[in-house]
N, C-alpha and C positions, 0 to 999 in steps of 0.2 A: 324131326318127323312129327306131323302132327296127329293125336289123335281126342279122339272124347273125353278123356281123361283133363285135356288142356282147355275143353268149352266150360269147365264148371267154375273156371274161375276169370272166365269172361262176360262183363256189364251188358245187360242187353244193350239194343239199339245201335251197336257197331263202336258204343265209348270202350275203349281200352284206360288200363287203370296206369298211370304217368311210371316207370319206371326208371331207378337211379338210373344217372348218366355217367360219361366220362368224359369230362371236357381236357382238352390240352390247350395246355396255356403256357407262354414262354418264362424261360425262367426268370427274367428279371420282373415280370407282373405276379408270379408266385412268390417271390421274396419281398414282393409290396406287400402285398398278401400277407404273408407270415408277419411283416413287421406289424402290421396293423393289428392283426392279432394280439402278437406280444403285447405291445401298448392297453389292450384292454383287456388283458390278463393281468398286465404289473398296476391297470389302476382299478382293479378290481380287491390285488390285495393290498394295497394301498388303502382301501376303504375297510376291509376288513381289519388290517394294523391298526387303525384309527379307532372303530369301534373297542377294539380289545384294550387299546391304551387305556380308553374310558371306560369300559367295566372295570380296569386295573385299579384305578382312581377311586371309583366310587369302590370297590370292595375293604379299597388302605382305608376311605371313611368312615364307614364302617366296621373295620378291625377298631381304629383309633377310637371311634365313640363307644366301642364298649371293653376300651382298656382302661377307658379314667372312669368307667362308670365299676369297675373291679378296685378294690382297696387293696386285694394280697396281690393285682399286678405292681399297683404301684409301690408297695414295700418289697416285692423280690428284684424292683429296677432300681432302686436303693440298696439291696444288700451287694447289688452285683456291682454296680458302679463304685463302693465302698471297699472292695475286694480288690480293684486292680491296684 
C-alpha cells in the first residue's frame, strides 16, 4: 500500500534510488564465483604472511643489535652455556 509517508524518500524528477537485487544464478557459475573469491582471499593472506615474515625479520635485527650492544647479555649467555 502506498502512502505519503513512502514520497519522502523519493528523488524528484521520477529517479528512483537503485535497490539491492536478487539475481539467480546456476549453481555451477556460483561455485565459479566462490572459487574466485577464495583465490583472492588466500592471496590476500598470502601478502599479509609475507609482510609479517618481514617485520619478524627486522624485529630478530633489532633484538640482535641490541644484545651485543648489552655486555651482562653477553656474560649470562656464557654462564648458561657453561652450565649444561
Amino acid at each position: 500500500m502506498y502512502s505519503l509517508f513512502d514520497s519522502v524518500f523519493d528523488v524528484p524528477f521520477g529517479y528512483s534510488i537503485p535497490r539491492d537485487r536478487v539475481y539467480v544464478i546456476p549453481d555451477s557459475e556460483y561455485n565459479k564465483l566462490r572459487a574466485e573469491e577464495n583465490e583472492r582471499q588466500v592471496a590476500k593472506l598470502e601478502a599479509r604472511k609475507e609482510h609479517h615474515s618481514q617485520v619478524i625479520e627486522r624485529l630478530n635485527e633489532q633484538i640482535g643489535e641490541l644484545q651485543t650492544s648489552l655486555p651482562a647479555a653477553e656474560s649470562a649467555k656464557e654462564l648458561a652455556s657453561t652450565e649444561k
